[in-house]
N, C-alpha and C positions, 0 to 999 in steps of 0.2 A: 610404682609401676603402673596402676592402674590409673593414676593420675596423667601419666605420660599418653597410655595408650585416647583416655578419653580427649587428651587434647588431640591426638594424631588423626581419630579417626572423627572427630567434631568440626573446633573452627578451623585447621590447619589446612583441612582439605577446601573449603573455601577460601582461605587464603592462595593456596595455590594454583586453585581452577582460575581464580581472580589473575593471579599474576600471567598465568600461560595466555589467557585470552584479551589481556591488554597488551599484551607484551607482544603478542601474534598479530595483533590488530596495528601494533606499533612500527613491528618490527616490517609486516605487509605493506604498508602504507608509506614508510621511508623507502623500499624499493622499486616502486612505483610511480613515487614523487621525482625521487630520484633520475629515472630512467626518463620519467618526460622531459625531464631541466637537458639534462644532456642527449640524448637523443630521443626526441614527441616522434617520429619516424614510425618507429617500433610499433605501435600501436596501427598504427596503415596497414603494413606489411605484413602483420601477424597473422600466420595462418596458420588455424588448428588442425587440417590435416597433415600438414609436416610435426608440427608438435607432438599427435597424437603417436605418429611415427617414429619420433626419436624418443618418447618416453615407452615405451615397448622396447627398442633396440637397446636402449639406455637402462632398463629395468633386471630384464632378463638375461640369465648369463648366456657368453659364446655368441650375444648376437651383433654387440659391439667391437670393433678391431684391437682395442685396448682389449673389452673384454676374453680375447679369445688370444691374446701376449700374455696372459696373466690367468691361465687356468683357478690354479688352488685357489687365490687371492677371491674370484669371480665367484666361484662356489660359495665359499666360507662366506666372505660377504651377502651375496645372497640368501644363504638361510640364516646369518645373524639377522639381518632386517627382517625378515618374515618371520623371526618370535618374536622379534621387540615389537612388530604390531600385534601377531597373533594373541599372545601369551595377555595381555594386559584386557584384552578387546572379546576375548572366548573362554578367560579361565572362569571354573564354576563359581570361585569364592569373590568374584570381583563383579562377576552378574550375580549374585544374591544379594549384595552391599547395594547394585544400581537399584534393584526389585524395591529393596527393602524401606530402602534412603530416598536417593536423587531421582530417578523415574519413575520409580512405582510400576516399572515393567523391565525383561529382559528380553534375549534371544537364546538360540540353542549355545548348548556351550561345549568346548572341544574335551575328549576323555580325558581324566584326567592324567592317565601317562604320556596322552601326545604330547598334553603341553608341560609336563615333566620333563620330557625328551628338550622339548623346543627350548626350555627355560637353559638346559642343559649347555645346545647350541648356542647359544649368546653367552652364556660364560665363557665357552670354548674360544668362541669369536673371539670377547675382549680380551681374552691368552693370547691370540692368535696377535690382534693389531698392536697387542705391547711386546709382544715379540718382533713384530717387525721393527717397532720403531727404534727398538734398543740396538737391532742388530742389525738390518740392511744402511751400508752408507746414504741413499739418495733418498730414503725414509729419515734416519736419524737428523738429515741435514734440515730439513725443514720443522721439528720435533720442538717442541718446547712442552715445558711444566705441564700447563692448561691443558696440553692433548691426555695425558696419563691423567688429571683430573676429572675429565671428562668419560672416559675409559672407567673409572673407577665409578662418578655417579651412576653408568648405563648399568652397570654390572651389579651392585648393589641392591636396586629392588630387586633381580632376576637370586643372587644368591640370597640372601633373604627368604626370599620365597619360598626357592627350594628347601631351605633347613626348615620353614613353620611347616611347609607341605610332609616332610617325614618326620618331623617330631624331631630335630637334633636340636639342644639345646631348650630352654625354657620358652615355651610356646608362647606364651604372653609376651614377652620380648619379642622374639623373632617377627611377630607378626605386628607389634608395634615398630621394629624398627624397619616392617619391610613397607609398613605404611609411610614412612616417614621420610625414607629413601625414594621411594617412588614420587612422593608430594615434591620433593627438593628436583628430583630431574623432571617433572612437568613442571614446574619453574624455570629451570635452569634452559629450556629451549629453546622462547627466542633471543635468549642474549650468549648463549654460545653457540661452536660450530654445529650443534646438534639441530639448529634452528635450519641446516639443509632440508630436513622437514617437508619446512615450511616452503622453504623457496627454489627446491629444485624443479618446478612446476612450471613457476616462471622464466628462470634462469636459462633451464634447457628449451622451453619453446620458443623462446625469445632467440637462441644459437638456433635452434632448426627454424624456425621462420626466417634468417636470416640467409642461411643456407640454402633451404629449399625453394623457397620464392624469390629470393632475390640472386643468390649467386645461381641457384640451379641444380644444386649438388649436394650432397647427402651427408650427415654431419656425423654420422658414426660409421 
């Protein structure tokens, strides 16, 4: 076990920092490349105060028309993304690793029961989105394997976490394998859907640039 954990928390975490940031850089750069080939326009047009507009409408729940058809959906969604960045980004134990390791410095970190709670939410969420997918028709219809794969890698470092954080089960595991689930989904980012990430930034300002500057009219 101790063998496992010094590989998880030695070379695998450069492994995977490697993989996410070629893979980002890869992943960046093919929709970019892309978008010139078919439409070089884009880039004229593009205007960041519409951008800046529809990632605020787009972000925040009720402020979008989808958003506000789709109450519960909006909510839950909404504070599942704000643990999976919070919890990773302000837990105490992952700014002592940055201090200790990779920076040589941190920032403030959140109590430890907020991000108990928050770790909480994103379990709840991925309950939440494999519930839909099992059981709403126009969910299910679109639904393949890879979605419930992907559901599972999110969730896995967050529960993980949670059991090393209360001590259930053999500490030395749980926090080997929450290293090791976490290293696997910051990999797994930009080659699945989870790579939205990375590209809703361009995606949507590229639709509100489109809308806003050119048609006139507002894209949420």
């Amino acid at each position: 076990m101790h063998a496992f954990y010094n590989l998880v928390s030695g070379p695998l975490v450069w492994v995977a920092a490697a993989i996410f940031l070629g893979g980002s850089f890869w992943k960046v750069y093919s929709l970019l490349s892309g978008t010139k080939k078919k439409d070089g326009y884009v880039f004229e047009y593009w205007s960041w105060g519409d951008a800046i507009k529809s990632y605020i409408h787009w972000l925040l729940p009720f402020m979008s028309e989808n958003s506000r058809q789709q109450p519960v959906m909006s909510v839950i969604t909404f504070l599942a993304h704000l643990g999976i960045v919070l919890v990773p980004i302000f837990t105490m134990g992952h700014l002592v690793l940055l201090e200790e390791g990779i920076l040589g410095w941190s920032w403030m970190a959140l109590p430890g029961q907020v991000a108990d709670i928050a770790a909480w939410i994103v379990i709840a969420g991925c309950c939440f989105f494999a519930y839909r997918r099992l059981v709403l028709p126009q969910v299910k219809f679109v639904t393949s394997c890879s979605d419930f794969v992907i559901l599972v890698i999110v969730a896995a470092p967050f529960i993980t976490g949670v059991m090393a954080y209360h001590g259930w089960g053999d500490n030395l595991l749980m926090t080997s394998l929450h290293m090791f689930s976490g290293e696997i989904m910051l990999a797994a980012i930009p080659f699945t859907k989870l790579s939205h990430m990375l590209t809703f930034w361009y995606t949507r300002g590229y639709t509100a640039s489109e809308f806003g500057a050119v048609r006139k009219v507002c894209d949420w």
